[in-house]
C-alpha positions as CSV (number, residue, x, y, z in Angstrom):
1,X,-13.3,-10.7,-22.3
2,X,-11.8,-10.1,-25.5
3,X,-8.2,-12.2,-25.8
4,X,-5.6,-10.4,-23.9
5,X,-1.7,-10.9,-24.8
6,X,0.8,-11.4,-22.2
7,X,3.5,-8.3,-22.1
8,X,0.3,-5.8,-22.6
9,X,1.4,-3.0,-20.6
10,X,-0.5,0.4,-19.0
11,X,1.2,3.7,-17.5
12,X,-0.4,6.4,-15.4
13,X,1.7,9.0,-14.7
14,X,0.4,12.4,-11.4
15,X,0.6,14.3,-8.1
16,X,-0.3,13.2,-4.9
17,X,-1.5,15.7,-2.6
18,X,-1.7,15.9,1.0
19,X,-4.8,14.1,1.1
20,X,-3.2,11.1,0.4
21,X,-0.3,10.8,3.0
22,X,-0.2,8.1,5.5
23,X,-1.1,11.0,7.8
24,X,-4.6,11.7,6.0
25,X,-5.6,8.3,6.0
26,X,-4.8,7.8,10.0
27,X,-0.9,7.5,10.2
28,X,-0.6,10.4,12.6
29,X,3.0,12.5,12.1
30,X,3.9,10.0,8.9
31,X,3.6,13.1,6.0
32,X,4.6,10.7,3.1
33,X,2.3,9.2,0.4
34,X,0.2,5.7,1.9
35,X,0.6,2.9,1.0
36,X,-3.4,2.5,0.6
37,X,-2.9,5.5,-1.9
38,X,-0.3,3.8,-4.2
39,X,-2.2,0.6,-3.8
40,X,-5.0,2.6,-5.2
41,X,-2.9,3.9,-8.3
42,X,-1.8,0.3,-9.3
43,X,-5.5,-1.0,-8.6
44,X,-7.1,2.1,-11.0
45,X,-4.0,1.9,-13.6
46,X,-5.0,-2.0,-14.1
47,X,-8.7,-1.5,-14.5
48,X,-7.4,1.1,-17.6
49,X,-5.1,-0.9,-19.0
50,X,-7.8,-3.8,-19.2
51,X,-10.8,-1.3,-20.2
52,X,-10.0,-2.2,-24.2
53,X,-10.2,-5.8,-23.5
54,X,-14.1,-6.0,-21.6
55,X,-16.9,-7.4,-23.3
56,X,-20.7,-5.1,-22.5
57,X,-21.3,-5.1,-18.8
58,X,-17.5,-6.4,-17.8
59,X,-15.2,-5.0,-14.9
60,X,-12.5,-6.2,-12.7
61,X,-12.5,-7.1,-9.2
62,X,-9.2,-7.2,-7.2
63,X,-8.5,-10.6,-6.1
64,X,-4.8,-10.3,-4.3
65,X,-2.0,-7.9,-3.7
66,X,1.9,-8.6,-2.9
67,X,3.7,-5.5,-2.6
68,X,6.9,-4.4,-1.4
69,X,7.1,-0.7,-0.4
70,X,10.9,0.3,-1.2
71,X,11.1,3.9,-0.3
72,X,8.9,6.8,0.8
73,X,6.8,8.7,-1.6
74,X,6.5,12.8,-1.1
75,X,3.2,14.7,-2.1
76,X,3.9,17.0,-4.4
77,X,5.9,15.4,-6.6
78,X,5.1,13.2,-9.9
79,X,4.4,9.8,-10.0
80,X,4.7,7.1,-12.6
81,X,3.0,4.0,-13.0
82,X,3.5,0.6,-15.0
83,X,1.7,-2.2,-14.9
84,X,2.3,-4.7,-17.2
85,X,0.3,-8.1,-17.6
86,X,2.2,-11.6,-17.2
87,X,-0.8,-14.2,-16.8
88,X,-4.1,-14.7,-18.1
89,X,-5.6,-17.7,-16.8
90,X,-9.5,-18.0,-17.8
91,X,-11.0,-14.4,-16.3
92,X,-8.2,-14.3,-13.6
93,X,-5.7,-11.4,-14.8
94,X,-2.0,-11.0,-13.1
95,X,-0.2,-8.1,-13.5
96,X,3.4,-7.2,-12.3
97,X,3.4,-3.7,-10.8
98,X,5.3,-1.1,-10.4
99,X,5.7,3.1,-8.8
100,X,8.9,5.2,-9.6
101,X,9.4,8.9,-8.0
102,X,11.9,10.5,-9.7
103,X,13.9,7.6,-10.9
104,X,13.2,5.6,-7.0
105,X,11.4,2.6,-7.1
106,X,9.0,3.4,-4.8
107,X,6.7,0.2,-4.7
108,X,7.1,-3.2,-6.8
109,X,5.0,-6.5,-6.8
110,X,1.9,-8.0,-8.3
111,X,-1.6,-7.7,-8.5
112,X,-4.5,-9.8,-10.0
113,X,-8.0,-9.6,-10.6
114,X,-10.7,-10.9,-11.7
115,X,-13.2,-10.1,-14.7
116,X,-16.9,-10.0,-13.5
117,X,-19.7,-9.8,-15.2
118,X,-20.9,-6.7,-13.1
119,X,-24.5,-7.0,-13.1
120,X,-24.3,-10.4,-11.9
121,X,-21.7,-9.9,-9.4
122,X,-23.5,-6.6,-7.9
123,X,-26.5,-8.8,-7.8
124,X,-24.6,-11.3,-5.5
125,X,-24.5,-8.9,-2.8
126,X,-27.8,-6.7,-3.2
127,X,-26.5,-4.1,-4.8
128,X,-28.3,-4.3,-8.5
């Protein structure tokens, strides 16, 4: 991995649809974004925001989440996204996280990772 600098930051910034309530993913009656679906969003901005940094045949693995859901998300409306990085340590990658709705912090925390070499690591379990 190519050196990484603490404060180095990533944004993603969409709609959710229906296919992404709590509802869709087996909630039944809850109509709001999931939390598996934000989870997803910080997980996918991280891997971008690190993409720059990988040396050939590098990815990220996600290692730990602790998330606080502070309010309901609705389909339909925008999204935004920021991760930002606050410790490197070797491969191991933390990031502080967080997903606004129209100004409402919707879900704050952290989430790290790993950096894999991918061949090896798909090797690891069969799947080269």
């Amino acid at each position: 991995m190519k050196p990484l600098s603490l404060s180095t930051t990533g944004t993603w910034q969409g709609i959710l649809g229906p296919e992404q309530t709590a509802e869709a993913l087996g909630n039944p009656g809850v109509k709001v974004i999931g939390s598996p679906a934000l989870l997803t969003l910080i997980e996918q901005c991280s891997h971008t925001t690190l993409q720059p940094f990988y040396e050939a045949e590098e990815a990220a693995v996600g290692i730990r989440f602790a998330l606080e859901h502070e309010a309901a998300a609705l389909p339909g409306d925008s999204l935004q996204v920021q991760v930002e990085v606050v410790g490197v340590e070797g491969r191991r990658i933390e990031f502080q996280a967080e997903i606004r709705q129209q100004g409402r912090l919707i879900m704050q925390g952290s989430y790290s990772c790993l950096v894999v070499n991918l061949p090896r690591f798909l090797a690891r379990y069969g799947l080269a």
